[in-house]
N, C-alpha and C positions, 0 to 999 in steps of 0.2 A: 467555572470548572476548576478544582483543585485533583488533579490526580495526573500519576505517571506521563498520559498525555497531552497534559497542556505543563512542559518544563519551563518554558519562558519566563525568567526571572529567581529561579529557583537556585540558592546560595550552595556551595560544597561541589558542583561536578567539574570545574575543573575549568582550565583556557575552553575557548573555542576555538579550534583548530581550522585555519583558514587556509585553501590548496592554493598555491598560485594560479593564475591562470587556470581555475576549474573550469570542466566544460558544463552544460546543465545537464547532459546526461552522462553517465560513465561506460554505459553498456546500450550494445540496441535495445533488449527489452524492457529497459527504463523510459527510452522513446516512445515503445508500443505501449506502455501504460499508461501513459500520458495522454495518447492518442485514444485508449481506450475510458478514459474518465471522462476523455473532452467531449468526446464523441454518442455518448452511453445517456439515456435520460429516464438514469436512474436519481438525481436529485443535490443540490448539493449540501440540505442538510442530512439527507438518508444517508450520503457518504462518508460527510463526517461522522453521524453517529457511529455507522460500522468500526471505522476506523479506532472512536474512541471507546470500544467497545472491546478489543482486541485484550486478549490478556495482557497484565505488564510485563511479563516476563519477556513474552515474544514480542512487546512492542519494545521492548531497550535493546532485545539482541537481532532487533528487522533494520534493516536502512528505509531512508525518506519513502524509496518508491513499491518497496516491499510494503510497507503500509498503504501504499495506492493501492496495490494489486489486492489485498486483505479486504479493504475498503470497496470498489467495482465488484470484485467476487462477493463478497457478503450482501452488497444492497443487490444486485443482479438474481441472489438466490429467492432475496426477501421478496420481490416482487415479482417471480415465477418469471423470468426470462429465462434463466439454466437453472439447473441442480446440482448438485456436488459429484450427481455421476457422469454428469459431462463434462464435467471440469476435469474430476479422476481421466477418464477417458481419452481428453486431450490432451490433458501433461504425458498423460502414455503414449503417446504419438508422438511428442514431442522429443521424448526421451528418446524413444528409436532411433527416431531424425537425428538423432547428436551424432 
């Protein structure tokens, strides 16, 4: 693969910025993704395609696990487990809950 996401190796973007002591996740729903990928048997090449599927734009300006989430959401639609209006539906729920 030569495109936006596969950068591995790719000259000009600069240090790699390493956190101290990073944890693996930053946030809980970076956990819940995780749990949700691991968990989901939706595939692991249907996941990567989604993933690599993803516009560039929005895949330079997502984080690591925002592309899990893109990824799980995308092959989950592919293969009729949810639809985009239960997903809308839940983020709306979720939003309330904030």
């Amino acid at each position: 693969m030569n495109s936006i996401h596969d950068m591995g190796g790719m000259d000009g973007l600069g240090p790699l910025e390493i956190e101290a002591n990073e944890p693996v996740f930053h946030a809980d729903w970076e956990r819940r993704v995780f749990g949700m990928v691991m968990t989901t048997r939706c595939g692991t090449e249907r996941f990567r395609h989604a993933i690599e599927r993803m516009p560039p734009a929005d895949y330079l300006r997502t984080s690591y696990f925002e592309h899990w989430l893109h990824g799980v959401e995308t092959a989950l639609i592919e293969i009729g487990t949810l639809n985009e209006d239960e997903i809308a539906t839940r983020m709306e729920e979720l939003k309330a809950a904030d």
